[in-house]
C-alpha positions in Angstrom: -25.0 59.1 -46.6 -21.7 60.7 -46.9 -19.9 62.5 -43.9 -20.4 65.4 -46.4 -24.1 65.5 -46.3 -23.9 64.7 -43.1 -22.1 67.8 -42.2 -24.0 69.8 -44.3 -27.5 69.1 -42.9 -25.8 69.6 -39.4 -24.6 73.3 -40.9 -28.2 74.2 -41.5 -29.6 73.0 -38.2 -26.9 75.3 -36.5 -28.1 78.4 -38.7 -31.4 77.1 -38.6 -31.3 77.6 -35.4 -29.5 80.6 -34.4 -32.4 83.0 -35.3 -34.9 81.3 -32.4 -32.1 81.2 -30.4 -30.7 85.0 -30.3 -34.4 86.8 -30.7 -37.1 84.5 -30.6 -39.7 87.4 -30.5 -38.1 89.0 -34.0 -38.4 85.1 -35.3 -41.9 84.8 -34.3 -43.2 88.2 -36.1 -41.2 86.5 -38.7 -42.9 83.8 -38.7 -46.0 85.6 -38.5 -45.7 87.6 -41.9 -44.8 84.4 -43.3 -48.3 83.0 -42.1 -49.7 85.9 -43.8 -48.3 85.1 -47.3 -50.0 83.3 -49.7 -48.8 80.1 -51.1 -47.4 81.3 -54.6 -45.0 83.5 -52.7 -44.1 80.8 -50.5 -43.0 78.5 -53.5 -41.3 81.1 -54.7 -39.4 82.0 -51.5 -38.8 78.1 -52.1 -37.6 78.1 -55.7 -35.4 80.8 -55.5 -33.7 79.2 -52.2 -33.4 76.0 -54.3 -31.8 77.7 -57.7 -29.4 79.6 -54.8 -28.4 76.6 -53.1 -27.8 74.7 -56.8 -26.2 77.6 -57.8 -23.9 78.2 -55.4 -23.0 73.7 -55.2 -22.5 73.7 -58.6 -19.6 77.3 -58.0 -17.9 75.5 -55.4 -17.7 72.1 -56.3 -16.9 73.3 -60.1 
């Protein structure tokens, strides 16, 4: 792996972790609703984070 990726995965851990962190009662209602979804919306939650993260790779590497 590249120092690149590297960095990045380390990135999202940090703001991964920063909700828990600063209100972990706010992240677990959250978390909650989330439960409460059903797994179409989910992937969807999913697809659009993908095409946003693509999107914005293929802005600032271009």
């Amino acid at each position: 792996m590249s120092d690149s990726l590297l960095m990045a995965l380390a990135l999202v851990l940090v703001i991964e972790g920063l909700m828990p962190f600063a209100s972990p009662s706010q992240w677990r209602r959250v978390f909650e609703e989330l439960l409460k979804m059903q797994d179409g919306q989910i992937r969807f939650i999913g697809l659009v984070s993908i095409v946003s993260g693509l999107l914005m790779l293929a802005f600032l590497a271009g």
